[in-house]
C-alpha positions as CSV (number, residue, x, y, z in Angstrom):
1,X,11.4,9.3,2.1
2,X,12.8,11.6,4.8
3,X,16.2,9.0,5.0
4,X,16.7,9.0,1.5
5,X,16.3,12.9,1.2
6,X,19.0,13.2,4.4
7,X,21.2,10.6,2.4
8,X,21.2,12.6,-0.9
9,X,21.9,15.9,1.0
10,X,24.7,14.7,3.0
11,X,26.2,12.8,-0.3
12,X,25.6,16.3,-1.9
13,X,27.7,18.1,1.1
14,X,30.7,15.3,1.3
15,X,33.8,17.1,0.5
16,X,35.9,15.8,-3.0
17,X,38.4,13.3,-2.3
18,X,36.4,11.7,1.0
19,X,36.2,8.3,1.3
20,X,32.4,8.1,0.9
21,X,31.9,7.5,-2.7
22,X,29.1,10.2,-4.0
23,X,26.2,8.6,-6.2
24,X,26.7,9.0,-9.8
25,X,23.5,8.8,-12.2
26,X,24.5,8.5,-15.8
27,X,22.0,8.4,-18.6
28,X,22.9,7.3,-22.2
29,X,21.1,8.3,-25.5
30,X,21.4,6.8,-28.7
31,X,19.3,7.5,-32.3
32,X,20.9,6.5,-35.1
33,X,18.5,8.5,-37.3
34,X,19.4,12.1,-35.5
35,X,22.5,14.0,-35.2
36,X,24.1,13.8,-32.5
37,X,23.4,10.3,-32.8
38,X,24.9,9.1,-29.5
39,X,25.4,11.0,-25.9
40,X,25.8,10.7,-22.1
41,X,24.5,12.8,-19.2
42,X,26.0,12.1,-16.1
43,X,24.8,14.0,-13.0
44,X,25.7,14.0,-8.9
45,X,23.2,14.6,-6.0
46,X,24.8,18.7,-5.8
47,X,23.6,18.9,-9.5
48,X,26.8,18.8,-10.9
49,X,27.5,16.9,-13.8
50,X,29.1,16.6,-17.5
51,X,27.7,16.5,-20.8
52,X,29.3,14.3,-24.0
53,X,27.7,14.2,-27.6
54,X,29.4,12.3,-29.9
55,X,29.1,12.7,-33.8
56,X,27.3,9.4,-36.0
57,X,27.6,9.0,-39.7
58,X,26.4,12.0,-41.4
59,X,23.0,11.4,-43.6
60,X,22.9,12.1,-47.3
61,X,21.2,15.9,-46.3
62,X,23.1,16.4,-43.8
63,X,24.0,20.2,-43.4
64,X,26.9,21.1,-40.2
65,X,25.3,24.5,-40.4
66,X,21.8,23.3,-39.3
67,X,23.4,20.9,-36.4
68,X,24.8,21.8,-33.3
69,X,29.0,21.2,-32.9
70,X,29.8,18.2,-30.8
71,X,29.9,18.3,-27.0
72,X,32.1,18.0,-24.1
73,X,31.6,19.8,-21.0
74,X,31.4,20.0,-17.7
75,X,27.5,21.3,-16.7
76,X,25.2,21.9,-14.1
77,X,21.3,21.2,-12.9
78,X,19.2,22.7,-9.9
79,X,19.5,20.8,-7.3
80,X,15.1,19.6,-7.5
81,X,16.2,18.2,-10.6
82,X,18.6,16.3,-9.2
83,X,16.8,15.3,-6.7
84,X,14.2,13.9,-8.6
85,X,16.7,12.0,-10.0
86,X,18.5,10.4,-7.7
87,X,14.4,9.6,-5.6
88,X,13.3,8.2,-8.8
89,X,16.1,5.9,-8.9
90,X,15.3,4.9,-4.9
91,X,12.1,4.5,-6.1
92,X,13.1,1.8,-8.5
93,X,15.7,-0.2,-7.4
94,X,18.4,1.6,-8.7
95,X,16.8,1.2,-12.3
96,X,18.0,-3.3,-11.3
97,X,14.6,-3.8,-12.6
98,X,14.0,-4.0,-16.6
99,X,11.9,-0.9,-17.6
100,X,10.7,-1.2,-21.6
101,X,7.8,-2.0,-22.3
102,X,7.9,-4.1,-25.8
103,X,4.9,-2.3,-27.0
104,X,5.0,-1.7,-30.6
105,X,5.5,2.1,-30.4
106,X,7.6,4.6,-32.4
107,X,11.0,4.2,-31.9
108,X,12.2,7.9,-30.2
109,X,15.6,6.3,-29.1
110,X,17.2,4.4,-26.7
111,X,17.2,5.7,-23.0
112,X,19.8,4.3,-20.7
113,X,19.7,4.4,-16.9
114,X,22.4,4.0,-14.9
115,X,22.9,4.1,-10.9
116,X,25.7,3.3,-8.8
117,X,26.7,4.4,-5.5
118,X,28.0,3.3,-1.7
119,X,23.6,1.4,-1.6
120,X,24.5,-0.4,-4.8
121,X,24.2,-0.2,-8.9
122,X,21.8,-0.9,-11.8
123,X,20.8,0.1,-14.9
124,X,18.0,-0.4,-17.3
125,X,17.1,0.1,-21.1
126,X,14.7,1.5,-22.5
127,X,12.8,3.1,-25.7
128,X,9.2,3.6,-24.3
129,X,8.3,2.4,-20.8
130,X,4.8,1.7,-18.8
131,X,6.1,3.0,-16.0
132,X,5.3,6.5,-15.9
133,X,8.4,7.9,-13.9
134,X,10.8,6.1,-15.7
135,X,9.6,7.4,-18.9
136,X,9.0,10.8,-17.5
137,X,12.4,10.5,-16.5
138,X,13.5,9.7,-19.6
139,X,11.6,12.6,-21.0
140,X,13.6,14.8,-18.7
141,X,17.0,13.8,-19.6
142,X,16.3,14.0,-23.4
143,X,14.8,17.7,-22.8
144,X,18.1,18.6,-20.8
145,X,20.3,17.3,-23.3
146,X,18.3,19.4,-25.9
147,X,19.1,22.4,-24.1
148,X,22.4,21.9,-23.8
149,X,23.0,21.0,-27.2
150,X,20.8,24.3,-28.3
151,X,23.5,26.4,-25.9
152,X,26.7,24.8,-28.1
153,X,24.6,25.9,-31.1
154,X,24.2,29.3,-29.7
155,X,27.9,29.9,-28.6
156,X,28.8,28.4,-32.3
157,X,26.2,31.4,-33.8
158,X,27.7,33.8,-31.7
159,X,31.3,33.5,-33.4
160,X,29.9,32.5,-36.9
161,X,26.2,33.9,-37.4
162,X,25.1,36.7,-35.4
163,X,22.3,37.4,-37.5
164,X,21.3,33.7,-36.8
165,X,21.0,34.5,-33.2
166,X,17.1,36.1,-33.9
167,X,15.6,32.5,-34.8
168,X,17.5,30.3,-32.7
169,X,16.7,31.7,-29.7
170,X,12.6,32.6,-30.8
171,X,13.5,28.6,-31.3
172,X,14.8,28.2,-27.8
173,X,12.0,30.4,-25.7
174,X,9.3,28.8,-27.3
175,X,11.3,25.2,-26.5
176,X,11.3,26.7,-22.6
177,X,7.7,27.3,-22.8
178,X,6.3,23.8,-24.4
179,X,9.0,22.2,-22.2
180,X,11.0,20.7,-24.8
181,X,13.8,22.0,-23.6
182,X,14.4,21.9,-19.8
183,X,17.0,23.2,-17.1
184,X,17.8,26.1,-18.8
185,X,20.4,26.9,-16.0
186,X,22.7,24.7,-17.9
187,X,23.4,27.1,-20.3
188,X,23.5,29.9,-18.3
189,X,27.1,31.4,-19.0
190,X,26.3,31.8,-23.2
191,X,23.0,33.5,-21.8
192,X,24.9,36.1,-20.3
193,X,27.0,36.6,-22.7
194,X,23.8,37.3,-25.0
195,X,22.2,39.5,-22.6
196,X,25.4,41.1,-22.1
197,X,26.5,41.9,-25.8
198,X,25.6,44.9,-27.6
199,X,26.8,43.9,-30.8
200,X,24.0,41.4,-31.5
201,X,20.3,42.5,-31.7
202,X,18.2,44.2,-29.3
203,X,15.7,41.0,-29.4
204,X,18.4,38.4,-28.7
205,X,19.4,40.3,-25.6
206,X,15.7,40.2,-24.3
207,X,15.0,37.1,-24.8
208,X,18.5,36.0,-22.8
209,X,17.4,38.1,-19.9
210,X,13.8,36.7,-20.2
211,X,14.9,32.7,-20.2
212,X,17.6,33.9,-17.5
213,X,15.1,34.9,-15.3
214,X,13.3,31.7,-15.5
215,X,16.3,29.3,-15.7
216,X,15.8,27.2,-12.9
217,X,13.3,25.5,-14.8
């Protein structure tokens, strides 16, 4: 344990354009019953990462106002998160080993893993799995995409619907709390802006400070 935490903090402190390739986690996400139907999370040991959400065939109720705008951006994680990360993978040969379980469970979606790095690669598939770091794992990535989605839906609301700002973010503390929404700190610039803005309500500016001052969650 203590090698592979000394490995991901001196892959973490390796300068860009070394010759020591970092490890890159990447986790894929596709539904096509929700909108966005499709996206990828890709994340390195510092935390650092990016964030795409593509766009699937709209359903017959399908209302733009009610759905966040599409994607692409670079973001950012604490580093325990991605730490967890990058140990669970360790802990699993580099997700080489097949991790769904084939039990006749709800479909929630297809979880990709991917690994690859200077130790190796792999990559597994998933919609429900027995192993309960994988699927907690998969849990977590879902959660952060959620969050990040909810802060392209708050910038959007910000230009278009200020008024709109009230529910969304009750929506978004509440998400904090129950955990459905994790690593809050990945949409910490359109927080400040919120907490920062005197032109929206007293209410939004609060709750911004308040999931600001628990954003490494």
């Amino acid at each position: 344990m203590r090698a592979v935490l000394l490995a991901l903090v001196a892959a973490a402190l390796t300068p860009m354009g070394s010759t020591q390739t970092s490890p890159v986690f990447k986790a894929d996400f596709s539904n096509p019953g929700l909108t966005p139907s499709h996206w990828s999370l890709t994340l390195y040991p510092d935390g650092s990462g990016h964030f795409r959400a593509d766009s699937g065939v709209p359903s017959a109720d399908f209302k733009a106002e009610n759905d966040p705008p599409l994607v692409d951006r670079d973001i950012r994680v604490n580093a325990q998160f991605a730490a967890r990360v990058f140990l669970t993978a360790q802990r699993h040969n580099l997700f080489s080993n097949p991790c769904e379980s084939h039990l006749k469970v709800a479909f929630e979606g297809w979880k990709r893993l991917s690994y690859s790095g200077p130790d190796g690669e792999g990559s597994c598939e998933f919609n429900y799995s027995k192993d309960p770091e994988i699927q907690a794992l998969g849990d977590s990535v879902v959660s952060v995409a959620a969050t990040i989605d909810e802060g392209a839906r708050l910038e959007s609301l910000l230009q278009h619907d200020r008024l709109g700002l009230d529910k969304e973010m009750e929506y978004v503390v509440e998400g904090a709390g129950t955990r459905r929404l994790q690593q809050i700190c990945a949409i910490r610039g359109i927080l400040q802006r919120l907490a920062e803005d005197d032109s929206v309500l007293e209410r939004v500016r609060t709750r911004a400070r308040m999931l600001l001052a628990t954003e490494g969650n």
